[in-house]
N, C-alpha and C positions, 0 to 999 in steps of 0.2 A: 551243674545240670546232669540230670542220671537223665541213661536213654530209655531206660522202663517208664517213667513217666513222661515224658516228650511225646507231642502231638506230630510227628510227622506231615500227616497229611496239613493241619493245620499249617505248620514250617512252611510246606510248598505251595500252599494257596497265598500267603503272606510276600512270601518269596515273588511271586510273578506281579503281585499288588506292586512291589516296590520295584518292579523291574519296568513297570511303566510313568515311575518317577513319581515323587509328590515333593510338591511347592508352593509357593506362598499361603503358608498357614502362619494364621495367626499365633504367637506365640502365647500368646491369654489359654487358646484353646491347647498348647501343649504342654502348660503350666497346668490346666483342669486335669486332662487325662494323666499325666506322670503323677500329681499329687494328689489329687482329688481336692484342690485350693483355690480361689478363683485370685485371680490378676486384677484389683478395681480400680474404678477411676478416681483420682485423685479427686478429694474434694475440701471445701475450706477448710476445715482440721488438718487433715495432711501437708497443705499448701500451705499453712502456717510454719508448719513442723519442716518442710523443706527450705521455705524463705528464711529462717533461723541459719540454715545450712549454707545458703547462698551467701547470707552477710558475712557470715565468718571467712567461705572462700575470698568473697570481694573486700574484707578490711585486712585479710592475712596471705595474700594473694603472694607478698614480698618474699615474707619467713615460708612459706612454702617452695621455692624458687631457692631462695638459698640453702634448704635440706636437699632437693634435689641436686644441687650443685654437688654435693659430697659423695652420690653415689655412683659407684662405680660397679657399672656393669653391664650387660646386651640392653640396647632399646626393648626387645620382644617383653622385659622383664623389668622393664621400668615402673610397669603400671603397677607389682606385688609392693614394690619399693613405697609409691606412692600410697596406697592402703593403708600402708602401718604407719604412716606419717599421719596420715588425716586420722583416721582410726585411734590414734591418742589426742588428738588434738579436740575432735569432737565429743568425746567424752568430758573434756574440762568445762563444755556449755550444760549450763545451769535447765534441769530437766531433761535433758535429754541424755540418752544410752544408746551405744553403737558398741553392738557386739556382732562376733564371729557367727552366725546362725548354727543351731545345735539340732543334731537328729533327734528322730523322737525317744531315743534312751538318753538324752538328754547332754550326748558325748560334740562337743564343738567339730565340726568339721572346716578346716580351712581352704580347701580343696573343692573345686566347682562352684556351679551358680547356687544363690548368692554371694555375694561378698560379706554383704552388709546386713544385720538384721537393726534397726533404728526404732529405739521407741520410745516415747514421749507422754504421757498421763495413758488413755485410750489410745493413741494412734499407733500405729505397725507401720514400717514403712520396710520393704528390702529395697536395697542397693547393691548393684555389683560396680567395679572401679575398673576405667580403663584407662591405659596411654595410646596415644594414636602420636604420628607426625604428621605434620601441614601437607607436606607433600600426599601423604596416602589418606587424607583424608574423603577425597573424591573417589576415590579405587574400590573398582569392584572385589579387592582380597578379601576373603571370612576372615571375620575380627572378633565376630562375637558368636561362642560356641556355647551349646548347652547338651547333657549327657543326660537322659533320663536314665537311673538306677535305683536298687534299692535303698540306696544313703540318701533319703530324701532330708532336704535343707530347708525345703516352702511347708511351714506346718500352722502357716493361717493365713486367711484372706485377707489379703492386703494388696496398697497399690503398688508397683515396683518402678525403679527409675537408675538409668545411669550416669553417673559421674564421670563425663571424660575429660582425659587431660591432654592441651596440648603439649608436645614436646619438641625441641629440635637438637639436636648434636652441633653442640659447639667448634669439634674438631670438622666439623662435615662429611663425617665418612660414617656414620651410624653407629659411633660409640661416646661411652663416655667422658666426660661430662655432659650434662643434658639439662638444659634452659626450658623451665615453665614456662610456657607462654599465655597460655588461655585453658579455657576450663570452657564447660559444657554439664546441664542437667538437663534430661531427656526421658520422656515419660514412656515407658514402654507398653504400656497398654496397645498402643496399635503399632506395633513393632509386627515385621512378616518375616519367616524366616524359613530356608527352602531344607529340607530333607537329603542328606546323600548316605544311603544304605551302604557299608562296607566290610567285608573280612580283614582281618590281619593278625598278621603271625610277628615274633619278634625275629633276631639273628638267633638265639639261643632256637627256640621251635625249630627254624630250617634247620641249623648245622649240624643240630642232634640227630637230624633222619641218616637212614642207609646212604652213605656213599657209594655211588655207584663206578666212580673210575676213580683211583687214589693218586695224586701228583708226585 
């Protein structure tokens, strides 16, 4: 950002917009505005293409369980875990492709929403992939984040859906190893998701400023 071109006043009229909060927006509409791409409804063609997806979770439900078992490491990070496991796995069904989704210079980004790009003869479908535990399943904690930028990932209209997974800690103290439990597909067409406006700085940005008293 150069400040010669910086709208100022626009900054501060924006600024006091977000200072009286915004919430439950539909995420459809902040998938349109970040990408200019619409969020659609699923329809028979897609739901084909998803049920494909479901059978394989529900006949393979076991061997995924026991990939899980092998992994070691924070719950928070279980779900990257799980990606790359389904993510080979789906590629081995017959017409169907699940790739990393690619900016539009055509560079795979593995980082943010989506996860998933899926497609099948015509159909598009994105997917992002989560892990959740039973316990925080009910809990009001942000699980699911999205960053509008200019590394747009959504570069056509399609319907979008998540894949969660359940998990639980075998040791019960929220590490690994970690038991599959159950599984979840969820259409996020009428997903609402609330706004929280923020600055941050890292430790590098503060401790590099003047010190003002020396220890």
């Amino acid at each position: 950002m150069t400040t010669n071109k910086f709208d100022w006043g626009e900054f501060r009229t924006t600024i006091t917009y977000l200072k009286k909060g915004v919430d439950e927006l539909y995420f459809r509409d902040v998938i349109k505005a970040a990408t200019d791409h619409s969020i659609l409804k699923f329809d028979d063609s897609s739901l084909r293409v998803l049920s494909r997806i479901d059978d394989y979770l529900k006949n393979n439900f076991n061997y995924l369980q026991q990939q899980m078992k092998k992994y070691q490491g924070r719950a928070n990070e279980a779900g990257n875990e799980i990606e790359k496991i389904l993510k080979i796995q789906l590629n081995n069904l017959s017409n169907i492709s699940c790739k990393t989704p690619t900016l539009a210079n055509g560079t795979a980004q593995s980082s943010g929403y989506p996860d998933y790009l899926i497609e099948s003869s015509s159909v598009t479908i994105y997917a992002d992939i989560k892990a959740f535990q039973a316990k925080s399943k009910d809990s009001s904690f942000r699980s699911f984040y999205y960053q509008p930028t200019n590394q747009i990932k959504v570069l056509k209209d399609a319907p979008h859906c998540l894949i969660g997974f359940e998990i639980e800690s075998l040791s019960g103290d929220n590490k690994s190893p970690f038991e599959l439990v159950n599984y979840k597909i969820v259409d996020l067409y009428d997903l609402q998701v609330n706004f929280k406006a923020e600055f941050n700085a890292n430790n590098s940005d503060i401790y590099s400023l003047k010190t003002l008293f020396e220890s």
